[in-house]
C-alpha positions in Angstrom: 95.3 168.1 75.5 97.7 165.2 76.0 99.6 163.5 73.9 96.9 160.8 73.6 94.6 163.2 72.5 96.6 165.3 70.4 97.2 161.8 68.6 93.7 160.7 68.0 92.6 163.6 66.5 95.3 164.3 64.0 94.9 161.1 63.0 91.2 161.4 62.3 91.5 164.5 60.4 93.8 162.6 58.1 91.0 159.5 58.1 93.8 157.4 59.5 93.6 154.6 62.2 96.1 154.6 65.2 98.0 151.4 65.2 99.2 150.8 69.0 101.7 148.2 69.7 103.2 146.4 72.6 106.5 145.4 73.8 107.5 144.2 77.1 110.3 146.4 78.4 113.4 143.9 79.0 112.7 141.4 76.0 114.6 140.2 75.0 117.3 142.0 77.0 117.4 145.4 78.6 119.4 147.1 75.5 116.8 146.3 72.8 114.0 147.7 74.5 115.1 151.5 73.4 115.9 150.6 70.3 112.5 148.5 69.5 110.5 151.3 71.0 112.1 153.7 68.2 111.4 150.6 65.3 108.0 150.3 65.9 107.8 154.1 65.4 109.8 153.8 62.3 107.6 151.2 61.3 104.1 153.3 61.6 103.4 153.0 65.6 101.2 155.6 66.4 101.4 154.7 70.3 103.6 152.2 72.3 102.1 150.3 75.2 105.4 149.4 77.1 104.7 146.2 79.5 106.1 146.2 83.0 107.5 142.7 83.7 105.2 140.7 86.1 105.8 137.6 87.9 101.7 136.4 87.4 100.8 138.5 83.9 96.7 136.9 84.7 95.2 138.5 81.3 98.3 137.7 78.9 98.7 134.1 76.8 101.7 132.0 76.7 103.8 134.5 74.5 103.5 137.5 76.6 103.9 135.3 79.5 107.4 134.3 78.2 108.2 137.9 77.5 108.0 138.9 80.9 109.7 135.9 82.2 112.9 136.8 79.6 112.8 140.5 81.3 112.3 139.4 84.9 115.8 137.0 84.2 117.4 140.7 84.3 115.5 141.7 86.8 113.7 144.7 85.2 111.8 146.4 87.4 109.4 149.1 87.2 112.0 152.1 87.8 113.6 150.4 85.2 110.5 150.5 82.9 110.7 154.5 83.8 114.7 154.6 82.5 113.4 153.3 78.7 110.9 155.8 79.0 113.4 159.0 79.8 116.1 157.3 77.1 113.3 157.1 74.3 112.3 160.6 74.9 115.5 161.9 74.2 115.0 161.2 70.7 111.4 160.9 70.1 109.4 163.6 72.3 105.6 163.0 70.4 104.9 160.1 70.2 102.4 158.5 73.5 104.2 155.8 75.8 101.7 154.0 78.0 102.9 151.9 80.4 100.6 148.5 80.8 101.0 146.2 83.3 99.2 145.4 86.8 98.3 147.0 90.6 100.7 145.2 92.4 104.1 147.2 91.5 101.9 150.4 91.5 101.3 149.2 95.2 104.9 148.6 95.7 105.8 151.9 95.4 102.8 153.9 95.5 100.4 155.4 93.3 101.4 159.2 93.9 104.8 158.2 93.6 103.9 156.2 90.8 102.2 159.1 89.1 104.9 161.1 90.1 107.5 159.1 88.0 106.0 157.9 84.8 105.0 161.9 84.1 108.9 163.1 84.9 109.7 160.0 82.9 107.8 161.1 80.0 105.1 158.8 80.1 102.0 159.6 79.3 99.4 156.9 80.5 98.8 153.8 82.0 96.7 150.6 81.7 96.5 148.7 84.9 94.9 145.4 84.1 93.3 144.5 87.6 92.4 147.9 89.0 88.7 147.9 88.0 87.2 151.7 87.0 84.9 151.3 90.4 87.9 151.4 92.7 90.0 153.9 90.6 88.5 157.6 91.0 90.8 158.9 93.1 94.2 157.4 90.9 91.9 158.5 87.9 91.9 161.5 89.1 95.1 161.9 90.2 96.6 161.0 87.0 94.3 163.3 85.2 95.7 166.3 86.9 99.1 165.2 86.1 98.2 165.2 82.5 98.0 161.0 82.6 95.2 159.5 81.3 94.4 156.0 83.0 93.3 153.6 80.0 90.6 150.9 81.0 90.0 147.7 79.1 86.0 146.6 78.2 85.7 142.9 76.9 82.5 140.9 75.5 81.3 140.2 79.0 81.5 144.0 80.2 78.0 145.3 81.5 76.6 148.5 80.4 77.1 149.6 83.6 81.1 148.9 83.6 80.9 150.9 80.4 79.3 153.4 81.8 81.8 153.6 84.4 85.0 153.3 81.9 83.2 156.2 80.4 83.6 158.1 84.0 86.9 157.6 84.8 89.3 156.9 81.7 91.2 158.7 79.4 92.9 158.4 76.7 90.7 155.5 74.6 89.2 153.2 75.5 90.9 149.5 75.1 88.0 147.0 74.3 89.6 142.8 74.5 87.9 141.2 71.8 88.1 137.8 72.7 86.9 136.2 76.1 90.5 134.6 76.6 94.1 135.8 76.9 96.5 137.7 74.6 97.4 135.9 71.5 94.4 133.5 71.7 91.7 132.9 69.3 90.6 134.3 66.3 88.7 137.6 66.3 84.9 137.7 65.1 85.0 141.1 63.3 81.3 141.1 62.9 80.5 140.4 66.3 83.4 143.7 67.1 81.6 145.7 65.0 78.6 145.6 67.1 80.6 145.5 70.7 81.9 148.7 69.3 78.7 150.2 68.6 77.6 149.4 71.8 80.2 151.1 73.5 80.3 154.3 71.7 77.0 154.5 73.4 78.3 155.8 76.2 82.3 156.2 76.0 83.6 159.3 73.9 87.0 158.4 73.7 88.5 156.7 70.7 88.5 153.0 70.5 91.1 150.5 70.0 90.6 146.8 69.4 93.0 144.4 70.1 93.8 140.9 71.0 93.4 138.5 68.5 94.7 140.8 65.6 98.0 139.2 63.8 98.3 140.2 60.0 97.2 143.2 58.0 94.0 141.8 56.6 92.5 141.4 59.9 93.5 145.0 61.4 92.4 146.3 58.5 88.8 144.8 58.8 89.0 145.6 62.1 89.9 149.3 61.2 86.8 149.5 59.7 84.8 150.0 62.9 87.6 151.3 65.4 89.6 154.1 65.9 92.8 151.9 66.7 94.2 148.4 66.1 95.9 147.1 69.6 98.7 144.4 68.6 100.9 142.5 70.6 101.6 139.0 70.8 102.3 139.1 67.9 105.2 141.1 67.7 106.2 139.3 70.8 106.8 136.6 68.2 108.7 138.5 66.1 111.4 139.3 68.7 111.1 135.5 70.0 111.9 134.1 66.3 114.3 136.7 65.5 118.5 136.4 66.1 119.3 139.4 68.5 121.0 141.3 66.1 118.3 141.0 63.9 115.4 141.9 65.8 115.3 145.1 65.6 115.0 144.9 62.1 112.4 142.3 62.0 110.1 144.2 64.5 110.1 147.4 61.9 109.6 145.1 59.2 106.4 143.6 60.7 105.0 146.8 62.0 105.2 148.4 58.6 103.3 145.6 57.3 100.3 146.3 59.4 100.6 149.9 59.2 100.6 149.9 55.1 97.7 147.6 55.5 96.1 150.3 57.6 96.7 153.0 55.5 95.6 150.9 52.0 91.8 150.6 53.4 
């Protein structure tokens, strides 16, 4: 069972919902990203999506967008994105790091050597925004017998057949995008993710998260209601934007354990 797994179902025997957060590694500078991947832990993280820096980031709004362009000033890299990886593991060797970003630095290198890296990094998944589930069996499957599970994301427009396929090939959870923008934009409909949700479980097993669109506690707890975990992002890309650099560490704990005591009060 990976750590994903292992994850999801502890929390469920203690009626608990998995809050997964995201950082993009190099923001605001190279020697924070460690650090915040071990405050968001401390804050009540249950998983860390880690984003690899991306010159044309096509699914993230205006705030993620920044991010990466802070970390690509430093010129972080994806074998960089593998170095925070090993350097958080030293300390921290449960909790799931998935790395989230998009096919063309996979490409770069290569997805068996891809594969290859993120496992002996310590990494234990990955979410690949424009590789579609029809043209991923054999990386799925690759990753799957490296003990990876490949994370697919299902929106409002997704046919039941592109959940039935998510169903095939992912692992992990399954990542539904509850609004029909970009990160960070709009406000979520909680009723209409309710039935989304229901719709999905139809035919995907896997736990599922809901994000986009969730900034404060009130709203991840409602959307707690009908998911298995609350995806949040932009948000705390705001955090680290409005924060000094000595205190954003701080302020990205801070924030965290506010949705995290929000989660745990339902």
């Amino acid at each position: 069972m990976s750590r994903i797994a292992q994850t999801f179902t502890a929390l469920k025997a203690d009626n608990k919902t998995a809050l997964v957060t995201f950082i993009t590694a190099g923001d605001p500078g190279p020697e924070l990203t460690v650090p915040l991947m071990h405050a968001l832990v401390e804050g009540g993280a249950n998983v860390l999506e880690l984003g690899v820096p991306f010159s044309d980031p096509m699914a993230e709004g205006p705030v993620i967008q920044r991010a990466c362009e802070r970390a690509l000033k430093f010129n972080v890299g994806l074998k960089d994105v593998f170095g925070f990886v090993r350097e958080f593991r030293k300390n921290d060797p449960d909790t799931p790091v998935v790395l989230m970003g998009y096919a063309n630095p996979i490409e770069r290198i290569g997805q068996t050597e891809f594969i290859r890296c993120a496992k002996e990094a310590g990494a234990d998944g990955a979410i690949v925004v424009d590789y579609p589930p029809e043209e991923c069996a054999a990386f799925a499957t690759e990753m799957r017998d490296n003990g990876l599970d490949l994370i697919f994301l299902l929106a409002p427009t997704s046919t039941t057949e592109r959940v039935k396929q998510v169903a095939q090939y992912g692992g992990g959870f399954s990542y539904y995008v509850s609004l029909k923008g970009v990160t960070g934009a709009g406000t979520i409909d909680t009723a209409d993710v309710a039935r989304r949700v229901a719709a999905i479980r139809e035919h995907v097993k896997l736990p599922i998260g809901v994000g986009f669109g969730i900034r404060d506690g009130a709203t991840a707890r409602a959307v707690a209601e009908v998911a298995d975990a609350v995806v949040i992002g932009s948000r705390i890309i705001q955090e680290i934007e409005n924060s000094p650099p000595d205190q954003t560490v701080d302020a990205v704990r801070a924030f965290t354990t506010t949705i995290r005591t929000a989660l745990d009060a339902r």
